[in-house]
C-alpha positions as CSV (number, residue, x, y, z in Angstrom):
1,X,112.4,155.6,96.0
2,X,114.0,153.2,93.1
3,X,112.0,151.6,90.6
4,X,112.4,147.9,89.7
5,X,112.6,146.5,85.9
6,X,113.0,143.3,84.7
7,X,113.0,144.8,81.1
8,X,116.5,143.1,79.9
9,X,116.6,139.8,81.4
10,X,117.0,136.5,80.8
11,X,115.5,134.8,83.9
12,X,112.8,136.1,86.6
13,X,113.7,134.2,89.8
14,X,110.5,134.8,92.7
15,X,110.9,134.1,95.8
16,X,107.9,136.0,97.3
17,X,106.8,135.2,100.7
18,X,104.3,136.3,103.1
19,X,103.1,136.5,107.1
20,X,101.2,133.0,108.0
21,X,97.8,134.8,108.1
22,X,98.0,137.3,105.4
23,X,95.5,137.4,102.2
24,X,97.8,134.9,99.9
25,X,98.7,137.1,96.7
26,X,101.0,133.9,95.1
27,X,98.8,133.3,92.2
28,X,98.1,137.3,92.0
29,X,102.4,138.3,91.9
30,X,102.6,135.3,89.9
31,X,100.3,136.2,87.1
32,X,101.8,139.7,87.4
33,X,105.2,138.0,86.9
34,X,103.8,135.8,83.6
35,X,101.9,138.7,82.1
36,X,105.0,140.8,82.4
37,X,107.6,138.2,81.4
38,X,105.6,137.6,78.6
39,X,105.4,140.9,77.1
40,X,109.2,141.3,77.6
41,X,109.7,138.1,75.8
42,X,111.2,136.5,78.5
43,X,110.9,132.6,79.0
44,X,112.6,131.1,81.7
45,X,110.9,131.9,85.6
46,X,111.9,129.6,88.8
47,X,109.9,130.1,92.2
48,X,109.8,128.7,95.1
49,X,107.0,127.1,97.1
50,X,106.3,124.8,100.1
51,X,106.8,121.6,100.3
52,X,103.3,120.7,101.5
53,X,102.2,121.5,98.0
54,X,100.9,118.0,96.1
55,X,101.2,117.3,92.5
56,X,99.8,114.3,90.2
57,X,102.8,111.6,90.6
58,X,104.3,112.6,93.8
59,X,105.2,109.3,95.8
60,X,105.6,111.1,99.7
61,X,106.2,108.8,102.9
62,X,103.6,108.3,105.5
63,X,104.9,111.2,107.5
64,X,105.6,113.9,104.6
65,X,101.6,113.0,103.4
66,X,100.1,113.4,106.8
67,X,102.6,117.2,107.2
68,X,100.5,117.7,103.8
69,X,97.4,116.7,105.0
70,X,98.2,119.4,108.2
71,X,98.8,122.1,106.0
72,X,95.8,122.0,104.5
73,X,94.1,122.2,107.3
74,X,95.2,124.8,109.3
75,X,96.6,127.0,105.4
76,X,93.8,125.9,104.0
77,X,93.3,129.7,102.0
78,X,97.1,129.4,101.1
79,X,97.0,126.2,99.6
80,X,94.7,126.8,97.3
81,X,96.6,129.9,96.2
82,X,99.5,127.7,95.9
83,X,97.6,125.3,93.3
84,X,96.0,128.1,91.7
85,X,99.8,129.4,91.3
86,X,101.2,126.3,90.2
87,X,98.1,126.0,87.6
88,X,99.1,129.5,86.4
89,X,102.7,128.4,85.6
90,X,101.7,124.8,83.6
91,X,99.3,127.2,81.4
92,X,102.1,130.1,81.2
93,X,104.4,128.6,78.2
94,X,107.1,129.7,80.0
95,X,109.8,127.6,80.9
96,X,109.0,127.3,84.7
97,X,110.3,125.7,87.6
98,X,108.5,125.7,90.8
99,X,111.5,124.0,93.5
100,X,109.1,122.7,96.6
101,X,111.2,123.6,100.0
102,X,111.2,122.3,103.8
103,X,111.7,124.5,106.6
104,X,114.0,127.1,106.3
105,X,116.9,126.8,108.7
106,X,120.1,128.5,109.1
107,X,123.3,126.3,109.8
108,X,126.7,126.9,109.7
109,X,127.8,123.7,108.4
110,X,126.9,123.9,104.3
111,X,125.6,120.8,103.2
112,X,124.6,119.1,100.2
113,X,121.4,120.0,98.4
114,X,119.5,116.7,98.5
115,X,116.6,116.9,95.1
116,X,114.1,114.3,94.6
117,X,111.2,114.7,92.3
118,X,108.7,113.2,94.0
119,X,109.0,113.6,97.7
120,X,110.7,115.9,100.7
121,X,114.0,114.0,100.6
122,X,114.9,115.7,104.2
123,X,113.0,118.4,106.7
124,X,115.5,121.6,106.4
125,X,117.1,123.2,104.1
126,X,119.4,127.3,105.0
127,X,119.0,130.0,103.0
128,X,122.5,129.4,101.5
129,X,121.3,125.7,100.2
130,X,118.3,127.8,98.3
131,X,120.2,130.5,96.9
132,X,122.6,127.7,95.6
133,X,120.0,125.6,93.7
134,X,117.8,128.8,92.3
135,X,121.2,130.3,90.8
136,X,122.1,126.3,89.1
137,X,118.5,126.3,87.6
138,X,119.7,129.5,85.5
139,X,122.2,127.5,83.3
140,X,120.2,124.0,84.1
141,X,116.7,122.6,82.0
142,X,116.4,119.1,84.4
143,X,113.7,120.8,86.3
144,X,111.6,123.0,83.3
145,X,108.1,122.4,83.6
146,X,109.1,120.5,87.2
147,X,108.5,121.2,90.9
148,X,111.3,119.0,92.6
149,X,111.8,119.0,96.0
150,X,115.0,120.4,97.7
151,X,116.8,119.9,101.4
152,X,120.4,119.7,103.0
């Protein structure tokens, strides 16, 4: 089996996910991701994460607070992880961007990547749309130390 380095890049981008129910380990591969960026000298990470997660300043509609509100509930374990990620990141010194996605679903039609800073500006987004916006963060520093929202 292959090993994996990062040794010799620029850029980590994360997009680790997991099974509804399993033991979130966000926060855990993420301080695994800072501690080893750090000691390679490498500055600029950009994750993904759910757009349930709430941050000081967001300004979400009625429907996108009570989605929130649900998620919290019934992911109650994960959303906790999530903060506890996010607050890993804001005291990392890297140059971090955390993009906040909808529902992931496939399309044919490619559409637009819709970002807004402080809400869900629509419900889906494909797997194209994300791969699109993660690779123009590379090369892009209007979302460092950011967690905008993304959807298409």
């Amino acid at each position: 089996m292959g090993s994996c380095s990062i040794n010799g890049c620029d850029v980590v981008i994360k997009t680790f996910g997991q099974p509804n129910r399993a033991k979130p380990l966000y926060s855990e591969t993420t301080t695994l991701n800072v501690n080893t960026m750090k000691e390679l000298e490498i500055k600029r990470y950009i994750g993904v994460t759910g757009g349930f997660l709430d941050i000081k300043g967001d300004k979400k509609t009625f429907f996108n607070k009570l989605g929130a509100i649900a998620f919290r509930i019934l992911y109650s374990e994960m959303i906790l992880d999530k903060k506890k990620e996010l607050q890993i990141l804001e005291e990392s010194k890297l140059d971090w961007t955390l993009v906040r996605l909808p529902f992931v679903k496939e399309h044919k039609e490619s559409k637009k990547i819709k970002v807004n800073s402080l809400d869900m500006p629509g419900f889906k987004i494909s797997a194209e749309g994300i791969a699109q916006f993660l690779i123009e963060q590379v090369s892009c520093s209007n979302y460092i130390y950011k967690a905008p929202f993304i959807s298409n």
